[in-house]
KELOZA-487082 format. One record per residue (C-alpha): chain; z, y negated, x; residue in three letters. Coordinates in nm, 4 decimals. Example, Ala and Ser with C-alpha at 12.3 -4.5 7.8 and 13.67 -1.06 7.14 Angstrom:
<pts>
<'A',<0.7800,0.4500,1.2300>,'ALA'>
<'A',<0.7140,0.1060,1.3670>,'SER'>
</pts>
This chain:
<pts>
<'A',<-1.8521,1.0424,-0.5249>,'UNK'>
<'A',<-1.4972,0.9230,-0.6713>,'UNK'>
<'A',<-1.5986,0.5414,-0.5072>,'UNK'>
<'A',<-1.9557,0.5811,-0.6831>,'UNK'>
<'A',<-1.7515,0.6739,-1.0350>,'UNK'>
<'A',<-1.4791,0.4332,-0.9788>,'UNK'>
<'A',<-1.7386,0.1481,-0.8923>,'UNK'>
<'A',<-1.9242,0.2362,-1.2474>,'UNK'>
<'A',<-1.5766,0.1923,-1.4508>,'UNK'>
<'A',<-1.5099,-0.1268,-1.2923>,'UNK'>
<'A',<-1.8567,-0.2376,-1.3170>,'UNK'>
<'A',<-1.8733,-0.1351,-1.7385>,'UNK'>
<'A',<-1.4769,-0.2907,-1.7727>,'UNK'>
<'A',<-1.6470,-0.6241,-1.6073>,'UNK'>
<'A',<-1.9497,-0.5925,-1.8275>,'UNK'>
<'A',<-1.7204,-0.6033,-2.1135>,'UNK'>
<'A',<-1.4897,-0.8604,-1.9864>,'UNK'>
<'A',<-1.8329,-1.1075,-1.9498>,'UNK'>
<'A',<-1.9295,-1.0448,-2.2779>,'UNK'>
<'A',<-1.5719,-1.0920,-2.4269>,'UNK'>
<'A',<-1.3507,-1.1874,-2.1772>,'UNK'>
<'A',<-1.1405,-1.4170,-2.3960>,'UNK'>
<'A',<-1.1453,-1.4584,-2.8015>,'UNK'>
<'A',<-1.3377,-1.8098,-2.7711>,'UNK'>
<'A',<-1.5763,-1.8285,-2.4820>,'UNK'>
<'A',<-1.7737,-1.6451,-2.2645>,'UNK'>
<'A',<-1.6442,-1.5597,-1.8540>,'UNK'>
<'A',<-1.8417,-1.7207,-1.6292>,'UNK'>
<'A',<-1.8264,-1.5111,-1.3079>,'UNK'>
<'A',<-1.7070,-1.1815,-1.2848>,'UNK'>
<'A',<-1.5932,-1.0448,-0.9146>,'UNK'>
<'A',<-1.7136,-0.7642,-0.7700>,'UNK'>
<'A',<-1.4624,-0.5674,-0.4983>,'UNK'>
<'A',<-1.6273,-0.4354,-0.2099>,'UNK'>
<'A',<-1.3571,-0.1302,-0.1946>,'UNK'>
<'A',<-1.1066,-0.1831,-0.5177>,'UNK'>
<'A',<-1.1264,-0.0528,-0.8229>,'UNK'>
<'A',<-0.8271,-0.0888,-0.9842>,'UNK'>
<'A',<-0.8644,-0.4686,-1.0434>,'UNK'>
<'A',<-1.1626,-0.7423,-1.0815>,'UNK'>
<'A',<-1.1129,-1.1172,-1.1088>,'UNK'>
<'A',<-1.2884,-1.2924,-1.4024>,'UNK'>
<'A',<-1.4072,-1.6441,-1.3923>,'UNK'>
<'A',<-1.4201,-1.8700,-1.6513>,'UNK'>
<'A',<-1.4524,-2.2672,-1.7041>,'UNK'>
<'A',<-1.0734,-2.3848,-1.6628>,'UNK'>
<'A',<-0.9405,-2.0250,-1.5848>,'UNK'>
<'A',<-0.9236,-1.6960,-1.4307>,'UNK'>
<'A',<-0.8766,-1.3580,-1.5247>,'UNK'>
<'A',<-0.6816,-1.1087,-1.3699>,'UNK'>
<'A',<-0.7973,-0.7698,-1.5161>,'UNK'>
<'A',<-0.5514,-0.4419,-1.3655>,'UNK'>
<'A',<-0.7176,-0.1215,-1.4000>,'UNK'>
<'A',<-0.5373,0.2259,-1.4907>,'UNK'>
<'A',<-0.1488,0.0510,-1.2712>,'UNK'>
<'A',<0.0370,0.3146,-1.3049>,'UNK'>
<'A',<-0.0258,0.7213,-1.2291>,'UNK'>
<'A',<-0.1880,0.9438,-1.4990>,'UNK'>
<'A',<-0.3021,0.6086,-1.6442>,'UNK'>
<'A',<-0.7095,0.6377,-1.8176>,'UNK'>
<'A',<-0.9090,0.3737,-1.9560>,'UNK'>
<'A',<-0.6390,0.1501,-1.9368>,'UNK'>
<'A',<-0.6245,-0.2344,-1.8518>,'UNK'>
<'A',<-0.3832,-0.5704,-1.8438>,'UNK'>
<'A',<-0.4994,-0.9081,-1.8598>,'UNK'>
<'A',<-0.3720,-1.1963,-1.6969>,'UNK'>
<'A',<-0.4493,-1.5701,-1.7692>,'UNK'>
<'A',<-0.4452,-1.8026,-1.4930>,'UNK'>
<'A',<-0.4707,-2.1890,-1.4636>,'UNK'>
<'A',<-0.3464,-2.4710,-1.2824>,'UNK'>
<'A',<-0.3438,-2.6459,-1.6760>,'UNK'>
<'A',<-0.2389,-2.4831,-1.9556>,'UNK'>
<'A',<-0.4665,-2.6408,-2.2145>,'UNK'>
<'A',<-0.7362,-2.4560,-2.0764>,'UNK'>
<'A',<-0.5910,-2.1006,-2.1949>,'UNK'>
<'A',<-0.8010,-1.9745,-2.4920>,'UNK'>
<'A',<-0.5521,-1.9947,-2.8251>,'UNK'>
<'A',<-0.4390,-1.6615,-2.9763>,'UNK'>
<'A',<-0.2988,-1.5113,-2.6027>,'UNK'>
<'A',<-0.0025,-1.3797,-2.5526>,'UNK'>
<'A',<0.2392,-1.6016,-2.3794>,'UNK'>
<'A',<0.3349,-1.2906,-2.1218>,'UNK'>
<'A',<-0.0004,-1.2976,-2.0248>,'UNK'>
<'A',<-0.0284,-1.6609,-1.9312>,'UNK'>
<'A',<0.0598,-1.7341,-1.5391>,'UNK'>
<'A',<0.0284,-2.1546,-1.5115>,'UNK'>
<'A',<0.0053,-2.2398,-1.1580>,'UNK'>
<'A',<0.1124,-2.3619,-0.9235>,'UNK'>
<'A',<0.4142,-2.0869,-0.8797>,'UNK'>
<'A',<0.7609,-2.1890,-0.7837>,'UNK'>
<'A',<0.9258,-1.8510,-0.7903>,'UNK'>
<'A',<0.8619,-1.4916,-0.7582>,'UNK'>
<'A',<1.0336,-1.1963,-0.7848>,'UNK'>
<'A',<0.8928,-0.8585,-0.6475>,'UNK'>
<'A',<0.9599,-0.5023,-0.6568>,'UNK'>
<'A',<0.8015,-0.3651,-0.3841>,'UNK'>
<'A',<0.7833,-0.4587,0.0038>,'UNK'>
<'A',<0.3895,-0.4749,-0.0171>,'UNK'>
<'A',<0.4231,-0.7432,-0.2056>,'UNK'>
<'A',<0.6416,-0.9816,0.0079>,'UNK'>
<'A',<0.3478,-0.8963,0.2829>,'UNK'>
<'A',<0.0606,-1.0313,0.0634>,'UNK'>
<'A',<0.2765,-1.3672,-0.0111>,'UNK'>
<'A',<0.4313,-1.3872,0.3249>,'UNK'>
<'A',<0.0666,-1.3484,0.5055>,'UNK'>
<'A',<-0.0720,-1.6342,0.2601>,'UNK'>
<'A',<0.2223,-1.8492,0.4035>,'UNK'>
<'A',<0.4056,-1.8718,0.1051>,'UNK'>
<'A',<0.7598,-1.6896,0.1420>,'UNK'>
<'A',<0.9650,-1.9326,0.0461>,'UNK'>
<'A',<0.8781,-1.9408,-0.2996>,'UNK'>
<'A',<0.9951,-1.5307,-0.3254>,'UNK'>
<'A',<1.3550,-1.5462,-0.4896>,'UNK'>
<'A',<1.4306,-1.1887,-0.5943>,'UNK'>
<'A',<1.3696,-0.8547,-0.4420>,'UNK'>
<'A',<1.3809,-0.4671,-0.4237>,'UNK'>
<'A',<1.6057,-0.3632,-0.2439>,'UNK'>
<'A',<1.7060,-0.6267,0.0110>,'UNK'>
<'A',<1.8799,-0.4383,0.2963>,'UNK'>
<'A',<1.5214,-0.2505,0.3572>,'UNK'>
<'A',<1.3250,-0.5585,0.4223>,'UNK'>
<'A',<1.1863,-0.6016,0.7824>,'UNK'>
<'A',<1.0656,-1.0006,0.7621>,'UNK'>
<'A',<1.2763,-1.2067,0.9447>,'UNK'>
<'A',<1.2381,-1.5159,0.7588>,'UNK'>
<'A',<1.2619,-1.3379,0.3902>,'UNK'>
<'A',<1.5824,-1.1538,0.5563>,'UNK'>
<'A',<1.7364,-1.5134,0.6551>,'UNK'>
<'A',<1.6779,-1.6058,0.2926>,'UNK'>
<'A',<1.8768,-1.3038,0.2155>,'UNK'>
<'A',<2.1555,-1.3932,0.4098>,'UNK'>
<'A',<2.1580,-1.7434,0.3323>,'UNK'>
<'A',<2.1671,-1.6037,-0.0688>,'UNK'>
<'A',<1.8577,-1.8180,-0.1831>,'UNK'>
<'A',<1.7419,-1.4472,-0.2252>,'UNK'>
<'A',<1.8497,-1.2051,-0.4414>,'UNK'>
<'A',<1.8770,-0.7948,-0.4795>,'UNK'>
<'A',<1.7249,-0.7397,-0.7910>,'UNK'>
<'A',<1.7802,-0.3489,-0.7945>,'UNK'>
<'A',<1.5680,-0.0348,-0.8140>,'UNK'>
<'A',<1.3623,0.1051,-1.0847>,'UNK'>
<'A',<1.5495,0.2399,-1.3829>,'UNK'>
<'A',<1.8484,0.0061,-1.2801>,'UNK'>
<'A',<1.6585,-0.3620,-1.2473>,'UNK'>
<'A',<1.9348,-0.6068,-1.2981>,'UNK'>
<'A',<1.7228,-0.7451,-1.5976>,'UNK'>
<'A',<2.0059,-1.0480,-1.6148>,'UNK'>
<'A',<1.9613,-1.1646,-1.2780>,'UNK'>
<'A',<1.6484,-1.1539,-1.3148>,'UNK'>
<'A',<1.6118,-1.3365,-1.6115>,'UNK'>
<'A',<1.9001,-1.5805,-1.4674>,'UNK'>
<'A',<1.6276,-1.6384,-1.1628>,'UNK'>
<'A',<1.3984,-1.7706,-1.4193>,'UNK'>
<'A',<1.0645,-1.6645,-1.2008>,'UNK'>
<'A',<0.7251,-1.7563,-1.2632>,'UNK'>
<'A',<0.6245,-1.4057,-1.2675>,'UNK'>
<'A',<0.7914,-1.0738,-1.1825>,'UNK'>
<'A',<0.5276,-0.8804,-0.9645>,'UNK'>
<'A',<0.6202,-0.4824,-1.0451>,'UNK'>
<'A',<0.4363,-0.1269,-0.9627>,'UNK'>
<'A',<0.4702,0.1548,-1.2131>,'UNK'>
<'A',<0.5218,0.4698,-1.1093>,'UNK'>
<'A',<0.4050,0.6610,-1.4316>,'UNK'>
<'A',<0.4106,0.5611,-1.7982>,'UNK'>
<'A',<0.7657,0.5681,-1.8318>,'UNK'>
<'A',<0.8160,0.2515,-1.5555>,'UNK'>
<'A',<0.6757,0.0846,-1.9191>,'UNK'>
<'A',<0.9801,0.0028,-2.1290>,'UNK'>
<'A',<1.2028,-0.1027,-1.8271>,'UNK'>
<'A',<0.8970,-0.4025,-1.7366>,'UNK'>
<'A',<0.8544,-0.4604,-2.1672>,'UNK'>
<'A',<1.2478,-0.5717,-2.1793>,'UNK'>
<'A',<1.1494,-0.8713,-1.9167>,'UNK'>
<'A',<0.8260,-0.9904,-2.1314>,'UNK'>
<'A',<1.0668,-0.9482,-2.3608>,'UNK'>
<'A',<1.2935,-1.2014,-2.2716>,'UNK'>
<'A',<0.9831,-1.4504,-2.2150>,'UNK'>
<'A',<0.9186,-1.3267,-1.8063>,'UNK'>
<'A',<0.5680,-1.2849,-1.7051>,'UNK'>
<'A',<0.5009,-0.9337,-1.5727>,'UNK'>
<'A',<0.2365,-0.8484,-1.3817>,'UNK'>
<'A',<0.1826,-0.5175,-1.2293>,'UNK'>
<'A',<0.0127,-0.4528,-0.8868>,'UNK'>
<'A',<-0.1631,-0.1246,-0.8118>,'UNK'>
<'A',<-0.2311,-0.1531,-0.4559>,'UNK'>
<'A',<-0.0185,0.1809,-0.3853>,'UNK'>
<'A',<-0.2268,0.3357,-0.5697>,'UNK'>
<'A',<-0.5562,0.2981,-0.3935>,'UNK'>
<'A',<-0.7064,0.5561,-0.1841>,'UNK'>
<'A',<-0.8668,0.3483,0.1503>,'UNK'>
<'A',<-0.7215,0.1282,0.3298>,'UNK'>
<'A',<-0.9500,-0.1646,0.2861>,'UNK'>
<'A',<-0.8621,-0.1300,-0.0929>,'UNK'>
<'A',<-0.4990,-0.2078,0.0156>,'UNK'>
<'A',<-0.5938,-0.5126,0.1636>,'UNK'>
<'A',<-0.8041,-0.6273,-0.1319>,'UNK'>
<'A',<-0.5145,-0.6995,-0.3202>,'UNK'>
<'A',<-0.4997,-0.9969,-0.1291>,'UNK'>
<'A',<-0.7230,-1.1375,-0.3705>,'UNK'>
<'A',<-0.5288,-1.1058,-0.6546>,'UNK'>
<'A',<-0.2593,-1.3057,-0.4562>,'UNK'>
<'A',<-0.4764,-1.5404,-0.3812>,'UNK'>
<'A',<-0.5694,-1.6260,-0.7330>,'UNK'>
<'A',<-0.2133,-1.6429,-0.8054>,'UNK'>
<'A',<-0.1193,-1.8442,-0.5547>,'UNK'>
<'A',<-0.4260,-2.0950,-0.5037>,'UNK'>
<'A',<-0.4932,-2.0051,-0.2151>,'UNK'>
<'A',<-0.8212,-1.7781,-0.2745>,'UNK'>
<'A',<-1.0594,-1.9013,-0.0100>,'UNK'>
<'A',<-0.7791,-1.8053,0.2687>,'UNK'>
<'A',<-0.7229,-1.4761,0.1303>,'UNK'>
<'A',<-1.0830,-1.4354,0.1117>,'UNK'>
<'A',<-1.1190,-1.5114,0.5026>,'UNK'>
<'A',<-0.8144,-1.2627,0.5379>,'UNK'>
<'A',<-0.9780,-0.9964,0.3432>,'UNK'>
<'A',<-1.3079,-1.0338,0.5955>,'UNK'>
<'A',<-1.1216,-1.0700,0.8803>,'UNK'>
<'A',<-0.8970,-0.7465,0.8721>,'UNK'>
<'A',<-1.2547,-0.5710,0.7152>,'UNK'>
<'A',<-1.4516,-0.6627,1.0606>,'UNK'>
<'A',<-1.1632,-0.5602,1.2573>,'UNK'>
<'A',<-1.0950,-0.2169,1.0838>,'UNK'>
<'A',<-1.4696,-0.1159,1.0786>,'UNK'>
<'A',<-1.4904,-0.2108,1.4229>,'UNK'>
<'A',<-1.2145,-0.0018,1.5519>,'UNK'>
<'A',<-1.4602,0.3037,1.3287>,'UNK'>
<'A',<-1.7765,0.2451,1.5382>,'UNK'>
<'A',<-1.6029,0.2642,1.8425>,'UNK'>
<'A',<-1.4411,0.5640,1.7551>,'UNK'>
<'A',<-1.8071,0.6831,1.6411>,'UNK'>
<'A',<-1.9358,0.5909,1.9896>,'UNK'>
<'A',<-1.6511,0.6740,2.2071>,'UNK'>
<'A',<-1.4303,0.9623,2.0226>,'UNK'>
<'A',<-1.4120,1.2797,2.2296>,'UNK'>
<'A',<-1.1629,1.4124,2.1039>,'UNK'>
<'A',<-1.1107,1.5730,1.7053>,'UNK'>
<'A',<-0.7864,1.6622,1.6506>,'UNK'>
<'A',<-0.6705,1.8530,1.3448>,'UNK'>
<'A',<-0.3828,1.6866,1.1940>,'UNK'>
<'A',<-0.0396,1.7640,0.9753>,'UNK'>
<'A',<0.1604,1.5191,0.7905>,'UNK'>
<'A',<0.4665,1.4667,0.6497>,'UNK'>
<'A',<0.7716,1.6770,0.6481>,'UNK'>
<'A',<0.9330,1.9152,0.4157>,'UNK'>
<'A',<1.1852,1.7877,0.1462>,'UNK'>
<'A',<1.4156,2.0112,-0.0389>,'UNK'>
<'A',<1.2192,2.3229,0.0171>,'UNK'>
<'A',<0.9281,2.1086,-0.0729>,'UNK'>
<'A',<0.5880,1.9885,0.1195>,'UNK'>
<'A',<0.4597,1.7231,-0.0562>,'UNK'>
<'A',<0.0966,1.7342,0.1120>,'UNK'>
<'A',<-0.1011,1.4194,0.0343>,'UNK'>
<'A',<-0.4693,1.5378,-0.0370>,'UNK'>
<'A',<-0.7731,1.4763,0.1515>,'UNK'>
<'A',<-0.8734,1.1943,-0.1093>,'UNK'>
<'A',<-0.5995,0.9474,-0.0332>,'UNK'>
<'A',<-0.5406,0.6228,0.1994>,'UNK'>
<'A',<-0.3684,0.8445,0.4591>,'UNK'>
<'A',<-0.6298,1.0734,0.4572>,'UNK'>
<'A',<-0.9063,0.8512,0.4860>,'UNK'>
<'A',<-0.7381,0.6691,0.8172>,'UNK'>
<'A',<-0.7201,1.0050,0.9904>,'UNK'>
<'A',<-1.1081,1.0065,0.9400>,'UNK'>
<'A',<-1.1785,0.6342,1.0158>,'UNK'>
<'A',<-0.9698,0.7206,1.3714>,'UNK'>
<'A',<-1.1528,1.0474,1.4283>,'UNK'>
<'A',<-0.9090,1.3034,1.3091>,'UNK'>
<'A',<-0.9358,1.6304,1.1374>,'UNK'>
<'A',<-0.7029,1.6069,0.8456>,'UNK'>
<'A',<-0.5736,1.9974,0.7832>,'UNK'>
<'A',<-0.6292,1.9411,0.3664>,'UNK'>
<'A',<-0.9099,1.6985,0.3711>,'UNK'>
<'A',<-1.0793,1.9278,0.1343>,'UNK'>
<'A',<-0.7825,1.8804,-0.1271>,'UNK'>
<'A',<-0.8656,1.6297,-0.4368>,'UNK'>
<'A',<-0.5564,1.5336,-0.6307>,'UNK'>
<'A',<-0.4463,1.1747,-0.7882>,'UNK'>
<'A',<-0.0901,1.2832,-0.6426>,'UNK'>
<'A',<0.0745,1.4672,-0.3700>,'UNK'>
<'A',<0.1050,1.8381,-0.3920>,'UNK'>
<'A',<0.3721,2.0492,-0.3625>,'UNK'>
<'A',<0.3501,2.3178,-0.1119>,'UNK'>
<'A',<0.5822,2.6056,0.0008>,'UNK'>
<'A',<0.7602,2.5572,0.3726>,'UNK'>
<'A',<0.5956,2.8910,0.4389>,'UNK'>
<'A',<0.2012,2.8193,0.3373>,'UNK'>
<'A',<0.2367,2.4574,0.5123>,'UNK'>
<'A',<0.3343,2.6038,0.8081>,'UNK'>
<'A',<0.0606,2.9109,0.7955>,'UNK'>
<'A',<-0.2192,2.6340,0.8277>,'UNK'>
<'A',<-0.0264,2.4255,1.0643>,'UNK'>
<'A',<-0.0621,2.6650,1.3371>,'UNK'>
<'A',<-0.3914,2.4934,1.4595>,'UNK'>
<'A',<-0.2803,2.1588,1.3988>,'UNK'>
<'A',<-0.2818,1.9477,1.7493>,'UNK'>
<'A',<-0.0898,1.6073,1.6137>,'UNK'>
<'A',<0.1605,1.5762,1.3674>,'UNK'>
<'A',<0.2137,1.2365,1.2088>,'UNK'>
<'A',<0.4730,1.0970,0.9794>,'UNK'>
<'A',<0.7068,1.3324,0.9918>,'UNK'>
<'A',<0.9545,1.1642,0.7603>,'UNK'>
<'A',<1.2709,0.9913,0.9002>,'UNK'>
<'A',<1.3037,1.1885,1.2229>,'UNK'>
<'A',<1.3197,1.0191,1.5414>,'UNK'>
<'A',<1.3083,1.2787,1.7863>,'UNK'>
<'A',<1.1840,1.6350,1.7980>,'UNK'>
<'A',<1.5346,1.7674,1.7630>,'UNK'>
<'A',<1.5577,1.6167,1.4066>,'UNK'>
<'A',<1.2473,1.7888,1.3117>,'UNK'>
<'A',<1.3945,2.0970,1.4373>,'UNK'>
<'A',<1.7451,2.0451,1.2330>,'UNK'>
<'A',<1.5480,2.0168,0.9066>,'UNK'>
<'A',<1.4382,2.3775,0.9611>,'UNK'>
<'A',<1.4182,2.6057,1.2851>,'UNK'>
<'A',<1.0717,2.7142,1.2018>,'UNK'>
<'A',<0.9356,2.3481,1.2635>,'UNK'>
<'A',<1.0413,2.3805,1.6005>,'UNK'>
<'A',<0.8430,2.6950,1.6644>,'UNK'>
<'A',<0.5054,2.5435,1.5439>,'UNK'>
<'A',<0.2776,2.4676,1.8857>,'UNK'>
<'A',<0.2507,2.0900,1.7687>,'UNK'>
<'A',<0.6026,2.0343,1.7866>,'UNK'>
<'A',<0.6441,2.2605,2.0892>,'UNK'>
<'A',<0.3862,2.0505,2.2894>,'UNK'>
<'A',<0.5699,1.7470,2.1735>,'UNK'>
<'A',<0.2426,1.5954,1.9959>,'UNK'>
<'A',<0.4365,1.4581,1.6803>,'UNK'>
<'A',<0.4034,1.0595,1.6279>,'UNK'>
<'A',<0.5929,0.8631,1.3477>,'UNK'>
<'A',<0.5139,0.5397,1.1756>,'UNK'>
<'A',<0.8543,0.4557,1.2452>,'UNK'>
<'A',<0.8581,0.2630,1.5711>,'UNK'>
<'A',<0.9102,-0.1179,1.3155>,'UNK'>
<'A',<1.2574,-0.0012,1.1756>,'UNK'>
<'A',<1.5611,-0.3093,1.0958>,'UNK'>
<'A',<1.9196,-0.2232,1.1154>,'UNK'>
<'A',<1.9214,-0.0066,0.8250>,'UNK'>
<'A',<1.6300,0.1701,0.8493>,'UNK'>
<'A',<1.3724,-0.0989,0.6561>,'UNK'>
<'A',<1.0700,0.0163,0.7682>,'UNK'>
<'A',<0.7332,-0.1985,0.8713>,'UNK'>
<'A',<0.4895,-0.0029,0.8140>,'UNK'>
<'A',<0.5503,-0.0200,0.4087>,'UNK'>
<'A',<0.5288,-0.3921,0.4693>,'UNK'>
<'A',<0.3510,-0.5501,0.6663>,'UNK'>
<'A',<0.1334,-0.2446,0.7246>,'UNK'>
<'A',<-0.0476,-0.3389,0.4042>,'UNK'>
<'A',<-0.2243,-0.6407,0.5431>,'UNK'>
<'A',<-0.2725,-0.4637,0.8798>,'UNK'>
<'A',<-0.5098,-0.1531,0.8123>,'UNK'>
<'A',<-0.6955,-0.2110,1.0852>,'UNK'>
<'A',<-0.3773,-0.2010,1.3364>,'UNK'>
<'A',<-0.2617,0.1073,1.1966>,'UNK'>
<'A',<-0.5926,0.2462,1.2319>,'UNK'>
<'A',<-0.6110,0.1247,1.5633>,'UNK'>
<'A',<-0.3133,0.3207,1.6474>,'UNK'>
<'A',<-0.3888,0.6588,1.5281>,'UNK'>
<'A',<-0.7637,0.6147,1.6922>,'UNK'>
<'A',<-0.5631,0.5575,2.0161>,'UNK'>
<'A',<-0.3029,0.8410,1.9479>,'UNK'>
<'A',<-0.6467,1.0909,1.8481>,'UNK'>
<'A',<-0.8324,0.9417,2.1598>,'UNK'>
<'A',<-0.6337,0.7405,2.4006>,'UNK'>
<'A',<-0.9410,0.7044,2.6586>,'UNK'>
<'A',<-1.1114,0.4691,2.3635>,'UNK'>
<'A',<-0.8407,0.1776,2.3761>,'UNK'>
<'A',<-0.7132,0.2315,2.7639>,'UNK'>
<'A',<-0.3527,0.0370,2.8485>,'UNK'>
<'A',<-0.3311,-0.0179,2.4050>,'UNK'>
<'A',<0.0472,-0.0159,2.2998>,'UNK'>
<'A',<0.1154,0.1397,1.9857>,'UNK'>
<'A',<0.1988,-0.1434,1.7150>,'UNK'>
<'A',<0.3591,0.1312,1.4510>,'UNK'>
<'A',<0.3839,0.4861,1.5784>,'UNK'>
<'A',<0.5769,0.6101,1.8185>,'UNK'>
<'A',<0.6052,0.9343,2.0293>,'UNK'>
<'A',<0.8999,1.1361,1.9029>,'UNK'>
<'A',<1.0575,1.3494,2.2170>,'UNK'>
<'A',<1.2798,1.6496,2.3062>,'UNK'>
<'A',<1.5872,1.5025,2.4091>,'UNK'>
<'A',<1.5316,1.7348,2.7024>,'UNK'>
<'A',<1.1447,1.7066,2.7589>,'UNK'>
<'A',<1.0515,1.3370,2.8223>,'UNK'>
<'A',<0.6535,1.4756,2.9233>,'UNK'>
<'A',<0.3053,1.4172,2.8110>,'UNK'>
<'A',<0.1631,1.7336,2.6913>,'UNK'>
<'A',<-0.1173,1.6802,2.4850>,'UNK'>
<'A',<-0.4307,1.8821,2.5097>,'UNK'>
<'A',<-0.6717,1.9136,2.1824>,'UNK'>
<'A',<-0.9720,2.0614,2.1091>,'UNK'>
<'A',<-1.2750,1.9060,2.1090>,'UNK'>
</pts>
């Protein structure tokens, strides 16, 4: 039902956008997503259209435009100049390691310049950049190095906003004349939405008939990996994720990305009934009540063995998941200080992820498979295979 609603929004905000999609002409092709919709690309004679949808949490009804064209005297008069993007890009900085994923995959990571956070990327090339100092640390949010950034001079800063507030940090850089343009792929609840986003680098970059072929690819792939699970999937197992932080369980509901690749790989998510646009604080106490049935545990934070779980409370370690060793983290793609993969390059690779949970849920499906970005956490003193689920 929320895909049937959300298709309807994007479908009346591109209805709109045909009929006045820039102050002096009329678009001429407006994009339909198969999965996204928290952005649509407009087409019009000389230029596109970026449109973002709702970017940041506890956004409604709201949108951002983007102008983009390889010539600038195609741009309608009368738009702002921070909305203009004139290809094709030289620089780019980005705030989030999804990003340097979409660019990197569309074989363009050379023109990246600034970053998030640079001891926490995983690519090897972007990391040699680092080193080399053609790349630079641009900070975290609430402490962007707005100077550098402006010193960097990019074509476009590529941000995510985390609620309303992110706002006034990202207004100082259009401010100072720097093209802001927020992506909202975090915020999309499957997989294949993810992915999409592809698109909108595409666009930027010039490059939209390969990130078309991209986006199909990785779609064929991922629903394949679903009907086989469909055909061959003995096994159901119920499912708990995450791990408890300060006191905290921070469930994510049955309505989000995670949630919807436990059911793609044949799992039984323990709160797929939840609905919430953000994760939900739980008590220690109720998490673990309903985790008594659970026969996998995935993601469980930064732990790397079963003795790390057991150090963040005792009680973890008495739970018949952890005691049968069935706990698996998407931590197995970490660098030297703890970067991890699977916020990267795990954005363009749904359908491996996806591949390794269905193989983790039902290892019979993909015999000999090696997982690309879970691994089996262990007792330091228990190095055996114990799993046995329900079916």
């Amino acid at each position: 039902m929320k895909y049937i609603k959300g298709l309807i929004y994007s479908l009346l905000i591109l209805f709109a956008s045909c009929k006045t999609g820039s102050p002096d002409r009329i678009a001429d092709h407006c994009n339909i997503n198969e999965y996204s919709d928290r952005f649509s690309i407009i087409q019009n004679e000389g230029f596109s259209i970026i449109r973002v949808m709702n970017p940041w949490q506890g956004a409604k009804d709201k949108y951002l435009d983007y102008y983009i064209s390889d010539d600038p005297s195609t741009i309608p008069p009368g738009i702002d100049g921070s909305q203009i993007i004139i290809r094709p890009i030289a620089s780019i900085v980005c705030t989030s390691t999804t990003h340097i994923a979409m660019v990197d995959t569309l074989g363009e990571i050379e023109i990246l310049k600034g970053v998030s956070g640079t001891e926490f990327v995983y690519d090897e090339e972007l990391r040699s950049r680092i080193e080399d100092g053609v790349v630079y640390d641009i900070g975290y949010e609430n402490g962007y190095n707005t100077e550098l950034i402006f010193s960097i001079k990019p074509d476009v800063v590529l941000v995510y906003g985390v609620s309303g507030e992110s706002v006034p940090a990202f207004s100082r850089l259009s401010d100072m004349g720097i093209t802001v343009l927020y992506i909202a792929d975090y915020l999309e609840d499957h997989p294949l939405a993810r992915i999409e986003w592809i698109k909108v680098f595409g666009e930027l970059l010039g490059k939209q008939d390969i990130a078309e072929r991209i986006f199909g690819s990785v779609c064929g792939e991922y629903m394949e990996i679903v009907e086989k699970v469909a055909d061959g999937g003995r096994l159901k197992p119920d499912v708990l994720l995450g791990l408890p932080f300060n006191d905290k369980w921070f469930i994510s509901p049955g309505n989000s990305y995670i949630a919807k690749l436990i059911e793609d790989a044949g799992g039984r998510y323990l709160w797929a009934e939840s609905q919430s646009d953000v994760s939900i604080p739980m008590s220690l106490e109720a998490v673990c009540q309903r985790a008594t049935k659970a026969d996998i545990w995935l993601n469980a934070g930064v732990a790397k063995s079963i003795d790390d779980i057991r150090l963040v409370d005792p009680r973890l370690g008495d739970l018949q998941v952890t005691a049968e060793g069935s706990v698996f983290n998407n931590n197995r793609r970490l660098n030297t200080n703890g970067g991890n993969d699977y916020w990267e390059s795990g954005i363009v690779n749904p359908h491996i992820i996806l591949k390794d949970l269905a193989f983790i849920f039902n290892p019979d499906i993909f015999p000999g498979y090696e997982l690309s970005y879970y691994t089996e956490l262990r007792d330091h003193s228990d190095s055996s295979d114990k799993r046995e689920y329900q079916e």
